[in-house]
C-alpha positions as CSV (number, residue, x, y, z in Angstrom):
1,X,-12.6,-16.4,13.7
2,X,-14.4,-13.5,14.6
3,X,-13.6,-10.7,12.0
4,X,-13.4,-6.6,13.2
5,X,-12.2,-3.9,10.9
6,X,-9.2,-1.9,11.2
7,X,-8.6,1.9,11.5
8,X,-7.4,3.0,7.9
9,X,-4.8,6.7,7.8
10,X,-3.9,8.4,5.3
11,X,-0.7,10.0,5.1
12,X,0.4,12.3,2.9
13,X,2.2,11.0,-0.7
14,X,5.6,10.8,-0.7
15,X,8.0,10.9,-3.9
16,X,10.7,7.9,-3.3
17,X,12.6,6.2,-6.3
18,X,11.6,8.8,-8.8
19,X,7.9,7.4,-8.2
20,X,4.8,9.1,-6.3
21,X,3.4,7.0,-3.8
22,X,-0.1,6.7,-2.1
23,X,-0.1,5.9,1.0
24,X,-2.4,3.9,3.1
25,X,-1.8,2.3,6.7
26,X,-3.9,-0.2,8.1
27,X,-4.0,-1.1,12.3
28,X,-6.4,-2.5,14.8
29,X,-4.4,0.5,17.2
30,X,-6.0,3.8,16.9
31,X,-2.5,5.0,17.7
32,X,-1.2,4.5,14.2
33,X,1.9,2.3,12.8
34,X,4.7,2.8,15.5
35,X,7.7,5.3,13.6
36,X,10.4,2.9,13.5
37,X,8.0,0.2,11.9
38,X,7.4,3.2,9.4
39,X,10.4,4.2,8.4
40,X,11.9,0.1,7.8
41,X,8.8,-0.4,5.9
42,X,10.1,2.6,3.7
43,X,13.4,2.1,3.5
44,X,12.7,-1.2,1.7
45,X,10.2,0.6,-0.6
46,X,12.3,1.7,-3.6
47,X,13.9,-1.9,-4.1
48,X,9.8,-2.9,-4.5
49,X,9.2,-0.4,-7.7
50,X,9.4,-1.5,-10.8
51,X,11.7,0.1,-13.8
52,X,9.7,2.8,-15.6
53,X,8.3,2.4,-18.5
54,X,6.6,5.7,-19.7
55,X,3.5,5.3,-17.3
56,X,3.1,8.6,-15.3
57,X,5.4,7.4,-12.2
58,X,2.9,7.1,-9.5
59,X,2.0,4.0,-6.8
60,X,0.3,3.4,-3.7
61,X,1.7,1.6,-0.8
62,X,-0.5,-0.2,2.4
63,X,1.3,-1.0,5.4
64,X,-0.3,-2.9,7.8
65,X,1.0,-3.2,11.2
66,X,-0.6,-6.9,12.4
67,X,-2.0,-7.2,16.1
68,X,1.3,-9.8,16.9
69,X,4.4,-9.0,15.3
70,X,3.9,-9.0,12.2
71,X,4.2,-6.2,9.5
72,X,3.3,-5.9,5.6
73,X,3.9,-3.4,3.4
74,X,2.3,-3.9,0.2
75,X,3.2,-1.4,-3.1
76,X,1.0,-1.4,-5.7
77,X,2.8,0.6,-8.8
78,X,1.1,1.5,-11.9
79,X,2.6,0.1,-15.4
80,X,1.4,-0.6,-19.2
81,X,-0.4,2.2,-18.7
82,X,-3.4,1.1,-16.8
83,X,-1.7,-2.4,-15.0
84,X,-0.6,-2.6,-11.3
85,X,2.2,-4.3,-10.6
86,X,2.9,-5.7,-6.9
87,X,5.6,-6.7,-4.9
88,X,5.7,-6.6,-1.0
89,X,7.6,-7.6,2.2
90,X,6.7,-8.5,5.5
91,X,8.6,-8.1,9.1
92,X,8.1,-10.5,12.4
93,X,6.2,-13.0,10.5
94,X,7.8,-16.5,10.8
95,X,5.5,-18.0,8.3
96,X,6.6,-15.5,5.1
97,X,10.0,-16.4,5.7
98,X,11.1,-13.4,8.1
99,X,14.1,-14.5,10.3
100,X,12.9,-13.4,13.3
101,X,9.8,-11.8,15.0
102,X,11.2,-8.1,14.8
103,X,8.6,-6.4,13.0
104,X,10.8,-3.8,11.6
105,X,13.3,-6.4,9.7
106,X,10.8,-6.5,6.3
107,X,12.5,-8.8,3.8
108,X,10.4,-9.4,0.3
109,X,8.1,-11.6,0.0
110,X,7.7,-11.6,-3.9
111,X,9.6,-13.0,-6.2
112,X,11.5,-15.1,-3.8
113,X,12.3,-19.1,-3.5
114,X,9.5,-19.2,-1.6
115,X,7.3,-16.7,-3.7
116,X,3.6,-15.8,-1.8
117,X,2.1,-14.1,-5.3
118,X,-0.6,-12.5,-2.5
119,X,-1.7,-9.1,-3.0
120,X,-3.0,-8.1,0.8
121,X,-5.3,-9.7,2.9
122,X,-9.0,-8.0,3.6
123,X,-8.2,-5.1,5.5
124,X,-5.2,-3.9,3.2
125,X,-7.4,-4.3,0.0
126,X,-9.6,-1.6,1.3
127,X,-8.0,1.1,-1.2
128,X,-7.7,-1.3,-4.4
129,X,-10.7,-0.6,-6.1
130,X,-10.8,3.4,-4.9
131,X,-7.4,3.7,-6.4
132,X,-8.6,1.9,-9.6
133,X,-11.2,4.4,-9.8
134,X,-8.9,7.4,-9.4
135,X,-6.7,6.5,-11.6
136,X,-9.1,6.3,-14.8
137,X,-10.2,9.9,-13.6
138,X,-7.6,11.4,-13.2
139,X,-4.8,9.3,-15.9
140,X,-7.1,7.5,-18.4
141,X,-9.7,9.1,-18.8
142,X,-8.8,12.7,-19.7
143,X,-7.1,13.9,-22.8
144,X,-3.6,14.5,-20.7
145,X,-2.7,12.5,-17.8
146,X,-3.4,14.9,-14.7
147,X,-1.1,12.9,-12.3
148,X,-1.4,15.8,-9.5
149,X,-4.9,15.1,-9.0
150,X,-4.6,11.6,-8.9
151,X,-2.2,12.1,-5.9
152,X,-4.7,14.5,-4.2
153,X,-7.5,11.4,-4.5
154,X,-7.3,9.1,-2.1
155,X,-9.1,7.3,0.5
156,X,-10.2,9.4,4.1
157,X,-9.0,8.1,7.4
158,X,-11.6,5.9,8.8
159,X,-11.9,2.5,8.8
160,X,-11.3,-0.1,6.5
161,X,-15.2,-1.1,6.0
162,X,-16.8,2.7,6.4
163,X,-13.4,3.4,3.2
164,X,-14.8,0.5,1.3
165,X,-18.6,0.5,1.5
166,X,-18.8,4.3,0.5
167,X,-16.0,5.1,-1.2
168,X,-14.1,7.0,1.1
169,X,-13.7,9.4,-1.4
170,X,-12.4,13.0,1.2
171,X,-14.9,15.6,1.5
């Protein structure tokens, strides 16, 4: 299988379910995510957050829009303080249990009968360990949580390799 990296946006955060949320989307089409695929994918979002728990109510989210007809939308949501939590659903993929190859019809694909406890696949990892980094800057580390500049840290558009290998920190 020969392997090629993926274009990597950035939109802007959004606030759904009470909870501020990253967001990353991943896509071998320099076009972007189609809309419609982006607003299922978002619709579903709140019923992947977790209860709060006195952790400053900020996530990130990766949807990645597959070159068939697949879609995953991944939502990493900070808990305990300094734990993510994941949950995530897929659309048009036969093989995580979507019924049918529509790739905006996401259904869950955590915590189900046929559980798939996977956190994202190469490309949508990209902004894991940038967002780990962020947080202890901007949460952790400082004497009171400074969750708006956390929110303004994230990843620049590029691609998922040229985001990874130098931190893709924005200018």
């Amino acid at each position: 299988m020969a392997f090629t990296e993926k274009y990597l946006t950035v939109p802007e955060p959004v606030e759904i379910g009470g909870r501020h949320i990253k967001r990353y989307h991943v896509t071998s089409d320099p076009a972007g995510i189609e809309p419609e695929v982006e607003k299922a994918a978002y619709a579903l979002l709140p019923d992947l957050l977790p209860e709060p728990d006195g952790t400053p109510a900020a996530a990130f989210a990766v949807l990645h829009r597959g070159s068939d007809t697949g879609a995953y939308l991944n939502v990493y949501s900070w808990a305990w303080d300094n734990v993510l939590h994941f949950a995530g659903a897929a659309a048009g993929q036969s093989a995580l249990g979507c019924p049918d190859s529509d790739p905006t019809h996401f259904v869950p694909v955590t915590g189900t009968a046929r559980d798939r406890s996977w956190i994202g696949c190469v490309w949508e990892l990209a902004p894991l360990g940038h967002e780990r980094a962020a947080w202890i800057r901007h949460v952790l580390a400082p004497d009171t949580p400074d969750l708006p500049g956390y929110l303004a840290d994230s990843l620049r558009t590029g691609t998922t390799a040229t985001t990874a290998a130098d931190g893709g920190q924005a200018a």
